[in-house]
C-alpha positions in Angstrom: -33.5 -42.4 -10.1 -32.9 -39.0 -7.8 -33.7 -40.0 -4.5 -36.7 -39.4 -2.1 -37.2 -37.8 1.5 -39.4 -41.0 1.0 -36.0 -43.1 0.4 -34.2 -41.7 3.6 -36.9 -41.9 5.5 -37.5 -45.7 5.0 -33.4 -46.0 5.2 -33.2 -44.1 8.1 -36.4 -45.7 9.8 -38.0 -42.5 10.8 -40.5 -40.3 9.2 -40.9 -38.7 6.3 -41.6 -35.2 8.6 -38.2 -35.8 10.7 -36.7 -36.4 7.8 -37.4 -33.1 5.9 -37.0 -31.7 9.0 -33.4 -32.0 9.1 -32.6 -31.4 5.1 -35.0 -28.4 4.1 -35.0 -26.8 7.6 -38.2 -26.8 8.9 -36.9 -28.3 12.0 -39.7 -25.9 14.4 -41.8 -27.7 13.3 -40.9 -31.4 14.0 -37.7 -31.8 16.0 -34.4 -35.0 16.1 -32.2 -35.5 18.3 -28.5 -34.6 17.2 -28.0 -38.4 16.4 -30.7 -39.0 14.3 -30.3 -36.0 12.7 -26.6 -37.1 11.4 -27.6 -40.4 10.4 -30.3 -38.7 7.9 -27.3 -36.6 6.8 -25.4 -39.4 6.6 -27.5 -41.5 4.4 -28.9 -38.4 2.3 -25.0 -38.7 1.6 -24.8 -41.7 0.4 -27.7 -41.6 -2.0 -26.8 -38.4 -3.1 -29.7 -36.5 -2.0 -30.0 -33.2 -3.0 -32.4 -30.5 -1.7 -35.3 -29.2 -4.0 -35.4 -26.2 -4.9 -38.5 -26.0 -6.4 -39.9 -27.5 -3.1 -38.1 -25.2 -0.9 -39.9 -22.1 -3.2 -43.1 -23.6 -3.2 -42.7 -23.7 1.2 -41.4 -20.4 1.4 -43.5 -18.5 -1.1 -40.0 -17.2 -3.0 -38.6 -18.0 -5.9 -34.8 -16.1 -5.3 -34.8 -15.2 -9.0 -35.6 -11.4 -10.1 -37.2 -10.7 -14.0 -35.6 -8.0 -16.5 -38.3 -6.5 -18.5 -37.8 -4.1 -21.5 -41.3 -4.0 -21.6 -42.1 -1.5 -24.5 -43.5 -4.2 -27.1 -39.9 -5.1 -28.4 -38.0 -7.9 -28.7 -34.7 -8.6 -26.4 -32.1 -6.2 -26.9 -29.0 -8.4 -28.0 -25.7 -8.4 -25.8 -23.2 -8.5 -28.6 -25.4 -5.9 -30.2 -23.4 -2.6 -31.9 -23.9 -0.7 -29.0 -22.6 -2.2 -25.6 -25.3 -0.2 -23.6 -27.3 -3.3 -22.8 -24.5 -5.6 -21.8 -22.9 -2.9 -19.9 -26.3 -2.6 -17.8 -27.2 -6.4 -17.5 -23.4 -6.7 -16.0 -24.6 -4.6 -13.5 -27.7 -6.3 -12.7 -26.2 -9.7 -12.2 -23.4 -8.3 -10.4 -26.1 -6.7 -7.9 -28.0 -9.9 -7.5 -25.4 -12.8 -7.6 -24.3 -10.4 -4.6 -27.7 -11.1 -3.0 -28.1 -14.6 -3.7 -30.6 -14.2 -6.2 -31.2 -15.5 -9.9 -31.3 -13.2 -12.6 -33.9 -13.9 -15.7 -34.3 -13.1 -19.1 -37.9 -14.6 -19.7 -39.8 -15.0 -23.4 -43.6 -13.9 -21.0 -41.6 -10.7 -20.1 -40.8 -9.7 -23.2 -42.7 -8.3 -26.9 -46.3 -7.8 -25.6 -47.2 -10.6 -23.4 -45.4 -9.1 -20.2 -48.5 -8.3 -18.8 -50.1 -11.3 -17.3 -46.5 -12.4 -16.6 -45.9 -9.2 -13.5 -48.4 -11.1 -11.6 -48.2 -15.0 -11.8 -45.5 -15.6 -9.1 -42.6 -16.3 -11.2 -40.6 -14.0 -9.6 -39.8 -12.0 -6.4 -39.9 -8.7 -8.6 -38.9 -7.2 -11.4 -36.1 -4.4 -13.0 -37.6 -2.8 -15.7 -35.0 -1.1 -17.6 -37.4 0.5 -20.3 -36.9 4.2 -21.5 -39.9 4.7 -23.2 -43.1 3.1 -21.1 -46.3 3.0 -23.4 -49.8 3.6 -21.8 -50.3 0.3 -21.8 -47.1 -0.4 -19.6 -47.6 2.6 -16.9 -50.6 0.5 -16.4 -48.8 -2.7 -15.8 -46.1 -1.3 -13.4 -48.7 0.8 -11.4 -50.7 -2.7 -11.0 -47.8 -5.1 -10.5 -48.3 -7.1 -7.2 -44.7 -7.6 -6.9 -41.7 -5.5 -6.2 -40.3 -3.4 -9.1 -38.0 -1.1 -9.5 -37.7 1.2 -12.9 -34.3 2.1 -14.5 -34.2 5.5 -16.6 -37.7 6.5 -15.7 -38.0 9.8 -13.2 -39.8 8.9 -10.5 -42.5 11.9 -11.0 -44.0 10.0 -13.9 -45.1 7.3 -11.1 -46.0 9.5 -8.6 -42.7 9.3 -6.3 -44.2 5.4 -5.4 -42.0 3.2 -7.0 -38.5 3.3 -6.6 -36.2 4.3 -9.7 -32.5 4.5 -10.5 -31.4 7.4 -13.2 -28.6 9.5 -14.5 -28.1 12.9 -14.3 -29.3 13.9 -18.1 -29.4 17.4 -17.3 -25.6 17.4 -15.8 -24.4 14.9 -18.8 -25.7 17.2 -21.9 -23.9 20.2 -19.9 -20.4 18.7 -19.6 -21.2 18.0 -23.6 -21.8 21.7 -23.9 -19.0 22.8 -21.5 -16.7 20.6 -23.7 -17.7 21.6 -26.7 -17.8 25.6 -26.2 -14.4 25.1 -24.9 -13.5 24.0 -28.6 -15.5 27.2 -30.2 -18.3 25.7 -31.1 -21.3 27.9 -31.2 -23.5 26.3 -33.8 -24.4 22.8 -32.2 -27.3 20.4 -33.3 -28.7 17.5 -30.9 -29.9 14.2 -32.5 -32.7 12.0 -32.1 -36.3 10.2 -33.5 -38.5 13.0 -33.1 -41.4 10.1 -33.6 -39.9 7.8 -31.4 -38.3 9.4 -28.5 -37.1 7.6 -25.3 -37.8 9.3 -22.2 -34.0 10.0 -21.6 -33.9 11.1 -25.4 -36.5 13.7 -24.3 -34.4 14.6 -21.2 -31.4 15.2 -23.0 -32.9 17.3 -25.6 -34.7 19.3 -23.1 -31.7 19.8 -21.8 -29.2 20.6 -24.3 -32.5 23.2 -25.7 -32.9 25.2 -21.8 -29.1 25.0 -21.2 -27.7 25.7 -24.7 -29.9 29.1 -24.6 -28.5 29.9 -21.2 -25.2 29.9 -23.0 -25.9 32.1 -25.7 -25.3 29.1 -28.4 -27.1 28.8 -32.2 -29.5 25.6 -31.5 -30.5 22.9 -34.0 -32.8 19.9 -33.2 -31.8 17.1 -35.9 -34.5 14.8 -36.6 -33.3 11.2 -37.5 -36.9 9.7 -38.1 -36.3 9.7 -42.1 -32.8 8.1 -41.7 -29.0 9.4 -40.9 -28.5 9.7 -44.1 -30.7 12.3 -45.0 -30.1 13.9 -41.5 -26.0 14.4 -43.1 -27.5 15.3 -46.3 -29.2 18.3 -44.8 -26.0 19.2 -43.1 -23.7 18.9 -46.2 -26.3 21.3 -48.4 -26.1 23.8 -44.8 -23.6 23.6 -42.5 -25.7 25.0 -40.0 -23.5 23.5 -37.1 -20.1 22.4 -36.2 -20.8 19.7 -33.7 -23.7 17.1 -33.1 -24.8 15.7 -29.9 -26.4 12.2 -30.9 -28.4 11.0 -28.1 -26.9 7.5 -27.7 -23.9 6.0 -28.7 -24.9 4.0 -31.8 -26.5 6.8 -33.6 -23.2 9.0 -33.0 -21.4 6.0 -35.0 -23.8 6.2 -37.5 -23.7 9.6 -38.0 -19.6 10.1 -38.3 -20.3 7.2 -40.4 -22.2 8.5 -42.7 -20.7 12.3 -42.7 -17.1 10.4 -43.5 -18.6 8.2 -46.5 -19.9 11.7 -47.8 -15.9 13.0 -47.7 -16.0 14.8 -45.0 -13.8 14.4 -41.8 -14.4 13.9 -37.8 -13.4 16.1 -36.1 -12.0 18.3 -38.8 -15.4 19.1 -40.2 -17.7 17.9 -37.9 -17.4 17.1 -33.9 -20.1 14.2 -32.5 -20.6 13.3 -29.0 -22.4 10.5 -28.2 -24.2 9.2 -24.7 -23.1 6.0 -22.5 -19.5 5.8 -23.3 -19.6 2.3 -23.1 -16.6 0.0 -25.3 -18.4 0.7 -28.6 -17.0 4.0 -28.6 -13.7 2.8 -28.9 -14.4 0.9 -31.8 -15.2 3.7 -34.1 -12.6 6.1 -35.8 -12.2 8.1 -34.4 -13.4 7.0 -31.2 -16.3 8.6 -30.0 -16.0 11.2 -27.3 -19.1 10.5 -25.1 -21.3 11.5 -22.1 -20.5 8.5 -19.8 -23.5 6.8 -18.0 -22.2 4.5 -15.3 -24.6 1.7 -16.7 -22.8 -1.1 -14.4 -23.8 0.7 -11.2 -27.1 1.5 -12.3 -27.9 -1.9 -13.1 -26.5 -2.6 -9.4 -28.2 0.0 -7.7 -31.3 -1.0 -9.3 -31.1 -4.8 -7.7 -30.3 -2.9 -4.2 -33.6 -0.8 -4.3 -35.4 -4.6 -5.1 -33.6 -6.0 -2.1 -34.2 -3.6 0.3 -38.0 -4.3 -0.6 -38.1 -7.6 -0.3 -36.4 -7.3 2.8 -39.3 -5.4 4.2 -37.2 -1.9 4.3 -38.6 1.0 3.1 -36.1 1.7 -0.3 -34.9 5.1 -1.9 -37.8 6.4 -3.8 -35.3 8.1 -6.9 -31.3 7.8 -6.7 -29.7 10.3 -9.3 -26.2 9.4 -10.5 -24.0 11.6 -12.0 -22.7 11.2 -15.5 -18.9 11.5 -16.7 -17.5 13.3 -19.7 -14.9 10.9 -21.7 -13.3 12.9 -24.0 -11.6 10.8 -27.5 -11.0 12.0 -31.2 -14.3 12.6 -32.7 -14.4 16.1 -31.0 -11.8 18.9 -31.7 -11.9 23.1 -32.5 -14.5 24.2 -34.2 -13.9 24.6 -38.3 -12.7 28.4 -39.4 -15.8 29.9 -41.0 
């Protein structure tokens, strides 16, 4: 059987107070002398005592672990998914709070719909949500979560400037895209997503590539994927109406040189795609994927600082903006001759 402050106590001859005293450090309480205090040591030794930690949360009020929520009604995202975006940004997470001491969770209550009652029943010290597309339902459950949380990928506007966020420069990322892409005499460029189902930072980016694109003089499309790739590259094979394609995450950049390659056409020869993240999915495409880099891994730590500083009764960064990369590969090259 584990053994007892109970066991110690009787072993030691003292009580159980002095006892717990010395092992879970609430010594201000009830005070030993130096000797007694080594023979509890001693013995706790010997009977291979261990601390609880449940105990020691239940005394202190914390539970050292923080929750990860996706929180938009789906499922887990999978870490050996086709994109590495998620296991790039939970690297970063755990990174952040194994620095802090702290445990990081993937709970079943924090995930599909039942996340709700699960923000406010003490499981946790607070929470990283790392959702890009908050329902009505959710902006209600982060505005009215007791605990700490900090958002990844959401502006802070959308809460008011009073929880603390951690985001990437969208606006910056779609222009090195366009920067890059002009450079190869490209004029006619398109920008994919779900027009039904658009992520925050999807709506960002295509804001983006719409207001700057414009300011550069370039022939706009806005490529709806919400009836498949397949009939996205369909429409392009009957048109041609652009040279190169901005897909608004990595995955659906694969899909589409996929797709445009099984149809006989080549990337970048006849098409050039740029994709978003960068992450080492891109490199397992071919060509690989030139992309918009997100530093995911940082994010995810930067996130776990903002939580910290919190819990450490600081007053934390209301929004930090990081900058976004350009990692240029073989799936962008000049621009087809007309």
């Amino acid at each position: 059987m584990r053994p007892t402050i109970k066991d110690i106590a009787e072993a030691v001859g003292v009580t159980h107070g002095v006892v717990s005293s010395v092992l879970n450090g609430t010594s201000g309480r009830v005070r030993a002398s130096e000797e007694t205090a080594e023979r509890i040591r001693r013995v706790a030794k010997e009977l291979g005592y261990h601390p609880s930690t449940f105990a020691r949360s239940f005394r202190s009020s914390q539970t050292n672990a923080i929750g990860v929520l996706h929180g938009d009604g789906l499922v887990r995202l999978r870490l050996d998914g086709d994109s590495r975006y998620f296991a790039s940004l939970m690297d970063g997470i755990i990174d952040g709070a194994f620095k802090h001491g702290y445990t990081v969770a993937m709970c079943p209550r924090l995930m599909g719909n039942a996340y709700m009652g699960a923000l406010a029943d003490g499981r946790f010290d607070g929470y990283i949500w790392y959702s890009t597309n908050p329902i009505e339902e959710a902006f209600n459950a982060i505005k009215k979560c007791p605990y700490p949380i900090v958002l990844i990928h959401s502006p802070a506007s959308d809460f008011d400037y009073k929880i603390p966020t951690v985001i990437c420069d969208n606006v910056g990322g779609v222009r090195l895209a366009l920067d890059h892409l002009k450079s190869f005499n490209h004029r006619k460029i398109a920008f994919a997503s779900n027009h039904t189902f658009e992520f925050t930072e999807s709506r960002l980016r295509r804001d983006a590539f719409v207001s700057q694109g414009t300011e550069m003089g370039l022939e706009l499309t806005l490529a709806d994927t919400s009836r498949g790739v397949d009939h996205l590259v369909e429409d392009w094979v009957r048109d041609r109406s652009y040279t190169a394609i901005i897909a608004h995450n990595e995955g659906l950049a694969a899909a589409i040189m996929s797709s445009v390659q099984c149809r006989g056409f080549a990337i970048p020869d006849d098409l050039s795609v740029v994709g978003f993240d960068s992450t080492a999915f891109c490199l397992l495409s071919n060509p690989p994927l030139t992309s918009v880099a997100q530093p995911l891994g940082e994010l995810g730590q930067l996130a776990v600082e903002r939580l910290v500083e919190i819990l450490s009764g600081k007053d934390p960064q209301i929004e930090t903006v990081l900058p976004c990369t350009f990692d240029i590969r073989g799936s962008t090259g000049r621009a087809p001759t007309p």
